[in-house]
PLY file of the C-alpha trace (Angstrom):
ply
format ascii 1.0
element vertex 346
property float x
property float y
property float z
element edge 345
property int vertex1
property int vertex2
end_header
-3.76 -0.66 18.05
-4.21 -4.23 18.59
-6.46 -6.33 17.79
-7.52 -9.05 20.35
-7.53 -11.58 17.72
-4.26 -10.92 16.92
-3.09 -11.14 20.94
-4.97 -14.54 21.05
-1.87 -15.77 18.20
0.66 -15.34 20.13
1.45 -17.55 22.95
4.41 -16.91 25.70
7.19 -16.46 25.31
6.57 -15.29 22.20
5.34 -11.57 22.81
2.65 -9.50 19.87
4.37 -6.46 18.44
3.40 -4.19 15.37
6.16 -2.82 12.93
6.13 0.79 12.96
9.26 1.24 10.67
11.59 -0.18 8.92
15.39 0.66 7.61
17.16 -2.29 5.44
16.95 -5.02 7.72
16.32 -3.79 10.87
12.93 -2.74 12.11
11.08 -0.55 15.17
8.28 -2.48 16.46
5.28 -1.25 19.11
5.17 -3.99 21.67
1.47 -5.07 23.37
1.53 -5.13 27.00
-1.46 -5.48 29.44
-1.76 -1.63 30.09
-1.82 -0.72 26.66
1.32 1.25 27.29
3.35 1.83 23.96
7.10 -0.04 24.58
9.53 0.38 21.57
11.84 -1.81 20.70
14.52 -2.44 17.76
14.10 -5.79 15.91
15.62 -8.35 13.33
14.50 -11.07 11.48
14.75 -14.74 12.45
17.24 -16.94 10.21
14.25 -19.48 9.64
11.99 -16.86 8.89
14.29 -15.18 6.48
15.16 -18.21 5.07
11.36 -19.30 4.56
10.31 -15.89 2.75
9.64 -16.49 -1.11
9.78 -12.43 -1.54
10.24 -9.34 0.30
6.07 -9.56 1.00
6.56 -12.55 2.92
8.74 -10.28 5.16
7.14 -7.77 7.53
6.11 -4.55 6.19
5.12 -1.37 7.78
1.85 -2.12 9.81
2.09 -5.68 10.05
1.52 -7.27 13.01
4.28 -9.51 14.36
5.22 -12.31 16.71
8.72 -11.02 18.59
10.97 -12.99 21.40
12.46 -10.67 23.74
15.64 -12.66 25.50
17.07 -11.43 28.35
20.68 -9.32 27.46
19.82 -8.80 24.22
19.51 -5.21 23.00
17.15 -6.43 19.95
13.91 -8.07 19.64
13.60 -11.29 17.14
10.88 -11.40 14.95
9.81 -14.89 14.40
6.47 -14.73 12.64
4.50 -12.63 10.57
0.72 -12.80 11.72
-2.01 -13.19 9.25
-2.67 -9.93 7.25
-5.88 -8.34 6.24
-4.08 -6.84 3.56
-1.12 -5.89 1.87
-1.02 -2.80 -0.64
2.08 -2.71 -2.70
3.72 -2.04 -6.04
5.81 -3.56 -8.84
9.41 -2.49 -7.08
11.45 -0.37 -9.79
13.70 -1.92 -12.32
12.44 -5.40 -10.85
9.74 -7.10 -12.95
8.94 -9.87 -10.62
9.28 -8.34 -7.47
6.83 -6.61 -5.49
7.42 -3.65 -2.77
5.59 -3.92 0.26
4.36 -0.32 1.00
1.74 -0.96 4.29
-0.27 -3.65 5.44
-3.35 -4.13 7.76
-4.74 -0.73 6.08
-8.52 -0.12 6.74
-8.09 2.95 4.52
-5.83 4.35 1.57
-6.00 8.17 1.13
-4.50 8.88 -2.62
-3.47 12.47 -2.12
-3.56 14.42 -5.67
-2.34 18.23 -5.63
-4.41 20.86 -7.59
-2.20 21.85 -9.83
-0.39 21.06 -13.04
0.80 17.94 -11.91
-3.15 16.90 -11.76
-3.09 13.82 -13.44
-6.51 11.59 -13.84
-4.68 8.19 -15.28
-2.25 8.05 -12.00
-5.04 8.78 -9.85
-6.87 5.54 -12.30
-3.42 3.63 -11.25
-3.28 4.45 -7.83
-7.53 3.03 -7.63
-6.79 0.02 -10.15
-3.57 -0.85 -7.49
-5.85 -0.31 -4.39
-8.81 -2.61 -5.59
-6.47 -5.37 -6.22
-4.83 -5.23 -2.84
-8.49 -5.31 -1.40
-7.70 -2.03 0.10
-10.82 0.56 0.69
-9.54 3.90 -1.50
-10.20 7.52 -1.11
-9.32 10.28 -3.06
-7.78 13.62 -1.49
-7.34 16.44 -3.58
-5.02 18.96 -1.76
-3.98 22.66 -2.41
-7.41 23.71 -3.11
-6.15 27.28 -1.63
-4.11 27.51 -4.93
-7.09 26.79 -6.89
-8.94 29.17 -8.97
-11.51 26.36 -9.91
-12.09 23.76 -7.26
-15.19 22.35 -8.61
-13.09 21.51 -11.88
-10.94 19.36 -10.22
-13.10 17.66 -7.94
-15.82 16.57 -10.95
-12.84 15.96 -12.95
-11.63 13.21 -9.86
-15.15 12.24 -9.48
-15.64 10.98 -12.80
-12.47 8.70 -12.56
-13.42 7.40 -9.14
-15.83 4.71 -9.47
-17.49 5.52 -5.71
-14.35 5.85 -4.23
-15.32 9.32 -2.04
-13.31 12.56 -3.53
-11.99 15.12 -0.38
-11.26 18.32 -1.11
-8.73 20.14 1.62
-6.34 22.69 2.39
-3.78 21.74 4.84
-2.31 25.14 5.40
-5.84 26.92 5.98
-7.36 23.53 7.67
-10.54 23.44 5.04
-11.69 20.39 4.95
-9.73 18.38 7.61
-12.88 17.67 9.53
-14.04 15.28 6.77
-11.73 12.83 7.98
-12.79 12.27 11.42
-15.41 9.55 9.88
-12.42 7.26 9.00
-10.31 8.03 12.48
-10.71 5.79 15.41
-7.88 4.04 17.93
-8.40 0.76 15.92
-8.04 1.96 12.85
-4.98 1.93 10.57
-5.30 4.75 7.63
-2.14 5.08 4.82
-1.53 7.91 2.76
0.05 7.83 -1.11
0.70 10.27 -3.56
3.36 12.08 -5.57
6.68 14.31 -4.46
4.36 17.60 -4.23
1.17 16.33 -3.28
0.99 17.93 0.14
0.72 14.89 2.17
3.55 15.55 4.69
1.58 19.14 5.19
-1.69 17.32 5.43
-0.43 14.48 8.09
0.89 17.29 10.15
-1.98 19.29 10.02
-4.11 15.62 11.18
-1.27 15.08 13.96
-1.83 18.47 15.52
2.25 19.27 15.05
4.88 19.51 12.31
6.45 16.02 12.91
7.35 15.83 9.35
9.54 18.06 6.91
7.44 19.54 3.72
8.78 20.83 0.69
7.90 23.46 -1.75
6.86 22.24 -5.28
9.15 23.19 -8.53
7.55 26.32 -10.98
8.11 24.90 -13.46
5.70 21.75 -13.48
4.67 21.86 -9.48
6.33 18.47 -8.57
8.00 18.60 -5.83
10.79 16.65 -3.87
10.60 13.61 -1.64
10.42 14.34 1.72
9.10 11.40 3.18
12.62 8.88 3.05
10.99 5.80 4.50
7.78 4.58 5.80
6.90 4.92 9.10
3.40 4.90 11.36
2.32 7.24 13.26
-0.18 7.95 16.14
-3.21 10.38 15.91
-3.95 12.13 19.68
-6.98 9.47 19.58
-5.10 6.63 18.45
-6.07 6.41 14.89
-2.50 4.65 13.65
-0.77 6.50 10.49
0.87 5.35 7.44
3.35 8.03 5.78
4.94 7.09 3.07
7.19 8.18 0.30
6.67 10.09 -2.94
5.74 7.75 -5.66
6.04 9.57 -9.46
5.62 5.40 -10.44
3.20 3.02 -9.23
3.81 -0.32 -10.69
0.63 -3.22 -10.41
1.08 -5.53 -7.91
0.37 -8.31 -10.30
-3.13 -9.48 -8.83
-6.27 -9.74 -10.72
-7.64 -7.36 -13.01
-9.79 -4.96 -10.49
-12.85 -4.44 -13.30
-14.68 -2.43 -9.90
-12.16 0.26 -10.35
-13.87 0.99 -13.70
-17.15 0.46 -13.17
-18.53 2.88 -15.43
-17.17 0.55 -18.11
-19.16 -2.70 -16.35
-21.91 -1.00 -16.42
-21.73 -0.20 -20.07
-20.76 -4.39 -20.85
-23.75 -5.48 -19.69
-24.74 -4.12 -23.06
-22.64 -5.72 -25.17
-23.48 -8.16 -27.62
-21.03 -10.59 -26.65
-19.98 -11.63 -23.12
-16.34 -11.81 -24.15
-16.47 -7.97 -25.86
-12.50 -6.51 -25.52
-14.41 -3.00 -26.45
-11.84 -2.84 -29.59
-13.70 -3.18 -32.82
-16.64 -5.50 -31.89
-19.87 -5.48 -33.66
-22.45 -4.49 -30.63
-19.98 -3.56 -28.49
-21.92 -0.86 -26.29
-19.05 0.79 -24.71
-17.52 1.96 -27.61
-18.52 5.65 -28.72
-20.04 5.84 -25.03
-16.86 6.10 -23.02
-14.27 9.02 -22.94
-11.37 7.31 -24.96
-8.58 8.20 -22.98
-10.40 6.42 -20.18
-10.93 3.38 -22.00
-7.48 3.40 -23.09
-6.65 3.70 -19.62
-8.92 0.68 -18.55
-6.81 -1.68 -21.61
-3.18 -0.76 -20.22
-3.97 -1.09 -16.66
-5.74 -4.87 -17.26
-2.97 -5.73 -19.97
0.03 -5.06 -16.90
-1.95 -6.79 -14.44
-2.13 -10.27 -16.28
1.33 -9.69 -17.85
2.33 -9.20 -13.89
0.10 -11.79 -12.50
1.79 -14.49 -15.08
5.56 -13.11 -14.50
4.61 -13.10 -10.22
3.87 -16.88 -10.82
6.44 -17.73 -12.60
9.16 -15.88 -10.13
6.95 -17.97 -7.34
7.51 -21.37 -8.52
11.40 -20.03 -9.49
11.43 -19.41 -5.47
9.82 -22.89 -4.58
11.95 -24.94 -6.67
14.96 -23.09 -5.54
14.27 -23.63 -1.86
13.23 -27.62 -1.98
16.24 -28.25 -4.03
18.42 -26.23 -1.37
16.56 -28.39 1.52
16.49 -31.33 -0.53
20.54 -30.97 -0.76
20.59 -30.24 2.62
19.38 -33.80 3.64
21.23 -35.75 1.38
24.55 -33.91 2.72
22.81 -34.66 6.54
22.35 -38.63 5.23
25.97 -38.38 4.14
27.51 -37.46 7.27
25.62 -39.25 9.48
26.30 -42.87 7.25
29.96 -41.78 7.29
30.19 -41.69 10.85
0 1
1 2
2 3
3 4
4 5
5 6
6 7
7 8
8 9
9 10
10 11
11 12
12 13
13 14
14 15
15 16
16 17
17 18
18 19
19 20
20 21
21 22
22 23
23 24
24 25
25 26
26 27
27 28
28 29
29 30
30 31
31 32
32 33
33 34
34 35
35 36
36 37
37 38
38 39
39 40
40 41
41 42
42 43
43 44
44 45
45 46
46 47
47 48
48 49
49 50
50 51
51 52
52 53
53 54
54 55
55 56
56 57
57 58
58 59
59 60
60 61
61 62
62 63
63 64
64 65
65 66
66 67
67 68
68 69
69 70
70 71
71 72
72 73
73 74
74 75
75 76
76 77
77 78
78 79
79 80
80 81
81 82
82 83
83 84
84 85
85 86
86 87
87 88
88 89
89 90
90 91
91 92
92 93
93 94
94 95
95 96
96 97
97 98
98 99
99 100
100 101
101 102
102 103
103 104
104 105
105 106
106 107
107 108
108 109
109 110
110 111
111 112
112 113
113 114
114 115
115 116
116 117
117 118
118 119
119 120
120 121
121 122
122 123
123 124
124 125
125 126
126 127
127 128
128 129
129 130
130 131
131 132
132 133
133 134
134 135
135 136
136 137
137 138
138 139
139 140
140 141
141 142
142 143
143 144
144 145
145 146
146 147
147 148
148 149
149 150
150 151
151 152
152 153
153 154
154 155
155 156
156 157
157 158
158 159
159 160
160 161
161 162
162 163
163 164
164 165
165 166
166 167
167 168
168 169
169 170
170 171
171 172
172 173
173 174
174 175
175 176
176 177
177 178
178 179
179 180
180 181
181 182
182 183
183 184
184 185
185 186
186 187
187 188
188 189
189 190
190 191
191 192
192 193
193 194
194 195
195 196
196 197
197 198
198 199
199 200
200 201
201 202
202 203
203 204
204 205
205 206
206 207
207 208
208 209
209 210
210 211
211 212
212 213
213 214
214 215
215 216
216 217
217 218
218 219
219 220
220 221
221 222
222 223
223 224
224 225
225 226
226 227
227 228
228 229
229 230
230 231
231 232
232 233
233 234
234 235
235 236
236 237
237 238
238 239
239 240
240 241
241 242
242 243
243 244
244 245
245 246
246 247
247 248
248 249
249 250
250 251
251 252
252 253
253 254
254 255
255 256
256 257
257 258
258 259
259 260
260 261
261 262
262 263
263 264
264 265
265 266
266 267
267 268
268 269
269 270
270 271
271 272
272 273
273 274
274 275
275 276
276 277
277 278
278 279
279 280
280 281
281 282
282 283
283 284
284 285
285 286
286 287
287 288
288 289
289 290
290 291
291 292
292 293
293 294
294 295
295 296
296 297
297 298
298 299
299 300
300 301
301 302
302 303
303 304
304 305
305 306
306 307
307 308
308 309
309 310
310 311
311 312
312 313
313 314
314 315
315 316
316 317
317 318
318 319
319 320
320 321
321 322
322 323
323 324
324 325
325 326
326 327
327 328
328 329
329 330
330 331
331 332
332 333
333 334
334 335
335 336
336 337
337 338
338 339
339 340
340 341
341 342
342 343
343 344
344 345
């Protein structure tokens, strides 16, 4: 649960902690202590580092690892640093082009549940990959419901040929088929995360892993077997052998972070480049162009819009950066002239 690198950045009084969840602006954190015994404890933000953060990612985010000050009478904890991360998955936030959502951090795995059903859908599951590569998060692909199934193999060579060696699972949660696959990604220093649409089973598959129904499930719709959210906010949970869990909320939208292109999560296409006559080929209409005619089209279409939205992020994320940074030296910048002021004044 944590990491003795991350107890050697913290130095008394300042105490290590781990956020477990979060509502608005106040957050539950796991506090270290020498027997290893979990302590909870509410926590807020520091002014400064509130002050400091260019975006909500600069803020702590389900899974990160934090440095807290615990003073005596007070009911709260303050958080006063984030600690380095080893990654951060998250998306575009809704309705905000320059903004991104921290989802979970510190993640040595990312299980992208997919129902089989008619809300199957191979481009999200291409989003979901494309988003995970970029946040250098390791990606696997979990397709639930295969009770409900009258063609399982379908589905999973259907997944498998949008993967690009990301594994494929295959489980039922209700009958426990398949469960036992995950035990080679468990362990009490590991942090897994688990993503997916309103419907996907994932509240039924965490408490089938967790041994108890800690979380409420939801029955899909008829009419197109989506399915409700459930899951409210994000929250991490233990495994009886300490493997830490990330639930999180139904996403029908995954927006890119922004980062760079992820060419690995198509590397079916890469492959095919390497062919091209020119090192520069777009794959539209070039003469030589060896991926063209040998690629499924709605894959390759797929491939265009996901690169196109992750430079047209990347370019709006900088720009809303330097917005931030000019913002905050001309606020500090005021600040000291207004400090000069007063202090010639008196």
């Amino acid at each position: 649960m944590f990491p003795l690198a991350m107890a050697r950045l913290v130095e008394p009084p300042l105490r290590l902690a781990r956020v477990i969840s979060q509502e608005r602006d106040a957050y539950v954190v796991v506090r270290h202590t020498e027997t290893d015994a979990e302590t909870l404890a509410r926590a807020r933000l520091a002014g400064a580092l509130r002050h400091s953060a260019r975006a909500p990612s600069d803020l702590p985010a389900v899974g990160d690892y934090v440095a807290i000050e615990v003073a005596a009478g007070d009911s709260d904890a303050i958080v006063r640093s984030v600690l380095p991360r080893r990654n951060l998955f998250a998306r575009r936030a809704a309705g905000e082009a320059s903004t991104l959502q921290p989802i979970a951090a510190n993640l040595d795995a990312l299980f992208v549940t997919v129902a089989c059903n008619r809300d199957f859908n191979l481009r999200r599951i291409e989003r979901y990959l494309f988003g995970a590569r970029q946040c250098d998060v390791q990606a696997t692909i979990v397709l639930t419901k295969i009770d409900l199934a009258d063609d399982v193999e379908s589905y999973v060579n259907a997944a498998a040929s949008v993967a690009a060696g990301s594994p494929v699972l295959a489980v039922s949660a209700l009958e426990g088929v398949g469960l036992d696959a995950f035990n080679a990604y468990r362990g009490a220093d590991r942090t897994l995360a688990f993503v997916g649409s309103s419907g996907a089973g994932k509240s039924t598959l965490l408490n089938a892993l967790l041994g108890e129904n800690l979380l409420e499930t939801g029955a899909s719709r008829e009419g197109d077997d989506r399915g409700r959210h459930t899951t409210t906010r994000r929250q991490l949970l233990r495994l009886p052998d300490g493997t830490a869990i990330v639930d999180t909320p139904g996403m029908r939208e995954f927006g890119l972070s922004g980062g760079e292109a992820a060419s690995d999560a198509f590397d079916d296409i890469a492959t095919l480049a390497a062919g091209c006559r020119f090192r520069d080929c777009r794959h539209e209409n070039e003469p030589g162009c060896a991926v063209l005619g040998e690629l499924d089209a709605e894959r390759l279409s797929s491939w265009r819009k996901l690169s196109r939205e992750a430079v047209f992020e990347a370019s709006k994320n900088d720009h809303a950066l330097r917005q931030a940074e000019r913002r905050r030296w001309k606020s500090m910048t005021k600040s000291a002239r207004a400090f000069d002021k007063r202090r010639h004044e008196s």
